[in-house]
C-alpha positions in Angstrom: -9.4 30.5 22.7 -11.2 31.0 25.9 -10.8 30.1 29.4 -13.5 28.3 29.8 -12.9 25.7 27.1 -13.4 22.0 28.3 -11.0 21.4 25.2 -7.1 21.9 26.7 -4.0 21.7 23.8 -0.4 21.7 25.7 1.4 23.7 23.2 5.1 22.4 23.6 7.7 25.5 22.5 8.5 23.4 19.5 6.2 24.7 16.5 6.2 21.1 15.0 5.3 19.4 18.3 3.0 22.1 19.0 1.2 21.8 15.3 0.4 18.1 16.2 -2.6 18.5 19.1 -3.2 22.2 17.7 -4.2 20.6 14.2 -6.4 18.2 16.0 -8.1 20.7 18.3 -8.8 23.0 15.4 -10.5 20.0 12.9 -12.4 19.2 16.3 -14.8 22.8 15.6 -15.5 23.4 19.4 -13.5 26.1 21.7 -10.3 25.4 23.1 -7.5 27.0 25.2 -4.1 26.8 24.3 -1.9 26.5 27.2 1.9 26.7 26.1 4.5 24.9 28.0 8.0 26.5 29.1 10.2 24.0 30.6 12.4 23.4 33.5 15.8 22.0 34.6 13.4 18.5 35.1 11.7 18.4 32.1 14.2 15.8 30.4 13.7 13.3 33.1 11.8 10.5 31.9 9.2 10.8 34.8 7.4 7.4 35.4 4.4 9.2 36.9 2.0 12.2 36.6 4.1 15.3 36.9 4.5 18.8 37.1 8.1 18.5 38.0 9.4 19.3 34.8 7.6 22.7 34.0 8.8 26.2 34.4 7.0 28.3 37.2 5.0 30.2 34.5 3.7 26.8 32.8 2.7 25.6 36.3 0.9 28.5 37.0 -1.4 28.7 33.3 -2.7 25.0 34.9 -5.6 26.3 37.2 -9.4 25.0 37.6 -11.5 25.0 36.3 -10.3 21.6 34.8 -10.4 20.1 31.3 -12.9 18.0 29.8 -10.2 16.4 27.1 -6.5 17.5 26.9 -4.6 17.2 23.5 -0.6 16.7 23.8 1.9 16.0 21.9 5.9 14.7 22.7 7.4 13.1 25.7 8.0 16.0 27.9 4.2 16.8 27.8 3.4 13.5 29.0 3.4 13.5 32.2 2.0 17.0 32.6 -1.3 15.5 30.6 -1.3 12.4 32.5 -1.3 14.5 35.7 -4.7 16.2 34.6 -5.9 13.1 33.5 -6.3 12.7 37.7 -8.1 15.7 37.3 -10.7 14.1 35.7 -9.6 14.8 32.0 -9.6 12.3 29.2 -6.0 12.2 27.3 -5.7 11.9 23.2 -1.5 12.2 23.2 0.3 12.5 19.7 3.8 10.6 19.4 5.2 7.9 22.0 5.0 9.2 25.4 8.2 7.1 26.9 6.4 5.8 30.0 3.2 5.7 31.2 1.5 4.7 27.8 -1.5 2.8 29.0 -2.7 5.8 31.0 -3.7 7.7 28.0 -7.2 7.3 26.4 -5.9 7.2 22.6 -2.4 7.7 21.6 -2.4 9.1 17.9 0.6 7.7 16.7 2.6 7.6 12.8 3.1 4.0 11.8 6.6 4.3 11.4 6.6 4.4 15.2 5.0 1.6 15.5 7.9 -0.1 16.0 9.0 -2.7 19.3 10.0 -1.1 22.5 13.6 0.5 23.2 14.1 0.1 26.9 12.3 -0.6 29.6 10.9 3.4 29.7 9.6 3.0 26.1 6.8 0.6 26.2 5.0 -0.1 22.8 1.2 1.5 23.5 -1.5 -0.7 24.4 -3.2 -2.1 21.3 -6.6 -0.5 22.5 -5.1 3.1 23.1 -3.2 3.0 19.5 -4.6 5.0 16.9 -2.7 5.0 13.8 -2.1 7.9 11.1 0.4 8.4 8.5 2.8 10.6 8.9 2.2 13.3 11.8 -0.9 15.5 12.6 -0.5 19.3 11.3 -2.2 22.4 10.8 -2.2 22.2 7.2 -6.0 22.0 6.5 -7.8 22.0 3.5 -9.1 25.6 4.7 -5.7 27.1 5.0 -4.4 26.3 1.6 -7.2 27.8 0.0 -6.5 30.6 1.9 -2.8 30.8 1.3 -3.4 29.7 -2.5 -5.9 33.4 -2.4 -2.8 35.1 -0.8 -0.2 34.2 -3.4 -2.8 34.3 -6.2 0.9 35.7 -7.7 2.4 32.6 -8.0 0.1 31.3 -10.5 2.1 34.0 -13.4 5.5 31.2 -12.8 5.3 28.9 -15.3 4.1 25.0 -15.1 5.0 23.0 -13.7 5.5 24.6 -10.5 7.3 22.3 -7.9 7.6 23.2 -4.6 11.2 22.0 -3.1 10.9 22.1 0.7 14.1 21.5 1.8 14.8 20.4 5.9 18.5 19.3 7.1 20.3 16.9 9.3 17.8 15.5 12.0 18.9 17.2 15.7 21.4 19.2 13.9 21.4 22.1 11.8 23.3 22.8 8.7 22.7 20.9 5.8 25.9 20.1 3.1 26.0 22.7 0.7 26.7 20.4 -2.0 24.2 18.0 -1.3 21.8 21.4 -1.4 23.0 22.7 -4.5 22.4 18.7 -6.0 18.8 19.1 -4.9 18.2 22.3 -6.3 19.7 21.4 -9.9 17.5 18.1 -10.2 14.6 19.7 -9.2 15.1 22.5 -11.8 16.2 20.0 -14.1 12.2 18.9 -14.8 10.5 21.9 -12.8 8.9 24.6 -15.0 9.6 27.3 -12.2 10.8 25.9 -8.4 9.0 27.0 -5.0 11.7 26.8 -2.9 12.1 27.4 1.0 14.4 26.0 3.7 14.5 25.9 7.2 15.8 26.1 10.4 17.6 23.4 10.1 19.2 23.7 6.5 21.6 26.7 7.3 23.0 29.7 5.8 25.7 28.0 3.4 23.3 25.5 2.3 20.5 28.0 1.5 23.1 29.9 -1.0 24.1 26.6 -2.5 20.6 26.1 -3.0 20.5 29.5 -4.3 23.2 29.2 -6.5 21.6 26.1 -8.1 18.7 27.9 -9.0 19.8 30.9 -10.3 18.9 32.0 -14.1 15.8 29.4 -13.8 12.3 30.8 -12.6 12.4 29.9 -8.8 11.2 31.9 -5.9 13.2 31.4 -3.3 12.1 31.5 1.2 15.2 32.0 3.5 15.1 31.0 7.1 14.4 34.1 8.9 13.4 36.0 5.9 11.2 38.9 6.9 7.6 39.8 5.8 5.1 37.3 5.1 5.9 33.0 4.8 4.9 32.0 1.1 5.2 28.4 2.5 1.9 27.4 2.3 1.1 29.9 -0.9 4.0 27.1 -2.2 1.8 23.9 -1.7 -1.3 25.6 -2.3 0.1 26.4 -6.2 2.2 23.5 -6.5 1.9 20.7 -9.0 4.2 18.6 -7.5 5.7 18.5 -3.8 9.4 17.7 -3.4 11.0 17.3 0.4 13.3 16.4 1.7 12.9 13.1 3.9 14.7 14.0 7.0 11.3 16.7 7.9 8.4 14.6 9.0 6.3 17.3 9.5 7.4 19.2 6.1 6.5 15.4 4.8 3.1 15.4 6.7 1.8 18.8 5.2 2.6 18.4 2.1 0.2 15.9 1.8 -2.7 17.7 2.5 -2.2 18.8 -1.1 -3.5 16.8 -3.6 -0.7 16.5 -5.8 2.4 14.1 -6.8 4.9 14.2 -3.6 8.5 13.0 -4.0 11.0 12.1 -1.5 14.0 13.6 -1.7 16.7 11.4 0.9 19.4 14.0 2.1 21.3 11.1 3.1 22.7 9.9 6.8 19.0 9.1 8.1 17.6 6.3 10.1 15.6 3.3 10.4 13.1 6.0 11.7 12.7 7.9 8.9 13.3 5.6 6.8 10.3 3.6 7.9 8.2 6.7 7.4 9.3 6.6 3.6 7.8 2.9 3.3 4.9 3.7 5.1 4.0 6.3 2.8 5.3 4.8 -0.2 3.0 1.7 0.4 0.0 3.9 1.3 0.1 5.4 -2.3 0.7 8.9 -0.4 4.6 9.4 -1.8 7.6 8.0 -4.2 11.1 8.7 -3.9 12.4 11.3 -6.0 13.8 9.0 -8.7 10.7 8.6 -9.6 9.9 12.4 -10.9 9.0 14.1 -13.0 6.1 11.0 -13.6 3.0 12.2 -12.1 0.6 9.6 -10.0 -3.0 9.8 -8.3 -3.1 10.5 -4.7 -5.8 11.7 -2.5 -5.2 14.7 0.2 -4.3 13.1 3.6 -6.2 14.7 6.5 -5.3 12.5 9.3 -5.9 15.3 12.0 -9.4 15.5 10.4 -10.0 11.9 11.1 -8.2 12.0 14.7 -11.1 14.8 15.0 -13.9 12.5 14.0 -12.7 9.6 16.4 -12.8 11.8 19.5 -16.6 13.3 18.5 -17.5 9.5 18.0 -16.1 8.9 20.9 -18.2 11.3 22.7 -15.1 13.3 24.5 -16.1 16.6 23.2 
């Protein structure tokens, strides 16, 4: 926001790495400066120690006194870049395991289905003092911005009940999800939907998208394609929703949709691992989600705002 915010996010290029500290930072209410990270030919070496040696010349040059107060971070390529301003004096609130180095940041904000044991010797589990843990992933999803969006798409409300919104990812580290496992999606979904809120993304492909499509055609859907132009009805879609279906291969698509305060099904694509799969139970056993099989039947839930509550721990903490 302004230079001369104490508050520092390190926006990785990756929107949903990026949404983790800027969802924080945001719920925090005070200024901050967004600094955004480009990388370098370095910046996948798992760096042991405080480092700039994995940034881009232009990164390295947006990192300039006067320093931070508090830096928020998110990812393992960040890591060392915060840890080296926390020798500047900074304190260091880091979303998702950092690889190395864990003990040398003030609070690690971190899912519980990462809470899991080490890897290798460059993947230490965090410290049990420095561990803060959330369900899910931090987001920009705030209570603000869906009644924003839900103002926005006021049009939406004229689809008939019950609307589900079907937010639909694809293979984790890939792209290009099976058309026919899209098209399955689609039909089971419209199967107990009154109308569908449909969008996919990046990851789900061009094929897939059609199959989807396809399966939704002749039933009252609205459907979002990757790279669609104009304005993104995605969160007009949770805003109006009265249930949430995604698909369980997106934690972040996961994470935002429950900020809502409705039913949220998980949809498993298939091919997934212990990973995600431990983000399903976590969820599941926090009341927050159920596995698709489970729709249409509705269930109590709360909204999740586990960025809001990051927030309040730092302000207790007296950081900002």
């Amino acid at each position: 926001m302004t230079e001369e915010a104490t508050t520092w996010v390190l926006a990785d290029p990756r929107a949903g790495t990026a949404a983790q500290p800027l969802g924080i930072a945001e719920r925090l209410g005070v200024p901050f400066r967004t600094v955004p990270l480009g990388w370098g030919p370095l910046a996948r070496v798992p760096w042991p120690w405080p480092s700039l040696a994995g940034l881009d010349s232009a990164a390295r040059a947006r990192l300039r006194a006067p320093w931070p107060r508090l830096v928020l971070s998110a990812g393992r390529r960040s890591a060392p870049v915060a840890r080296w301003l926390g020798r500047q004096g900074a304190r260091l609130v880091h979303c998702m395991r950092p690889g190395a180095g864990a003990a040398g940041f003030d609070l690690l904000v971190l899912g519980r289905h990462d809470l899991s044991p080490a890897r290798s010797a460059q993947d230490q589990p965090p410290e049990a003092a420095n561990a803060f843990p959330i369900l899910g992933a931090c987001h920009r999803m705030t209570p603000a911005r869906l009644a924003a969006a839900g103002a926005e798409w006021a049009v939406l409300a004229d689809l008939p009940r019950p609307r589900v919104a079907l937010l639909v990812g694809g293979p984790v580290r890939a792209e290009n999800m099976a058309p026919g496992i899209a098209a399955a999606l689609g039909a089971e979904v419209a199967g107990f939907a009154g109308s569908v809120l449909a969008t996919a993304s990046r990851r789900t492909g061009a094929a897939a998208t059609e199959a989807l499509a396809g399966a939704l055609a002749g039933r009252p859907h609205r459907l979002h394609r990757w790279g669609d132009g104009g304005p993104n009805p995605y969160a007009g879609f949770l805003a109006w929703a009265d249930a949430v279906v995604v698909t369980g291969d997106s934690v972040s698509m996961l994470s935002e949709a429950l900020a809502t305060a409705v039913p949220v099904f998980i949809a498993d694509p298939g091919g997934l691992g212990p990973r995600h799969m431990r983000l399903h139970g976590s969820l599941i056993a926090a009341g927050q989600a159920r596995m698709l099989a489970a729709a249409p039947a509705p269930f109590p839930r709360q909204p999740l705002d586990e960025a809001g509550r990051v927030a309040a721990e730092i302000r207790a903490r007296g950081w900002v």
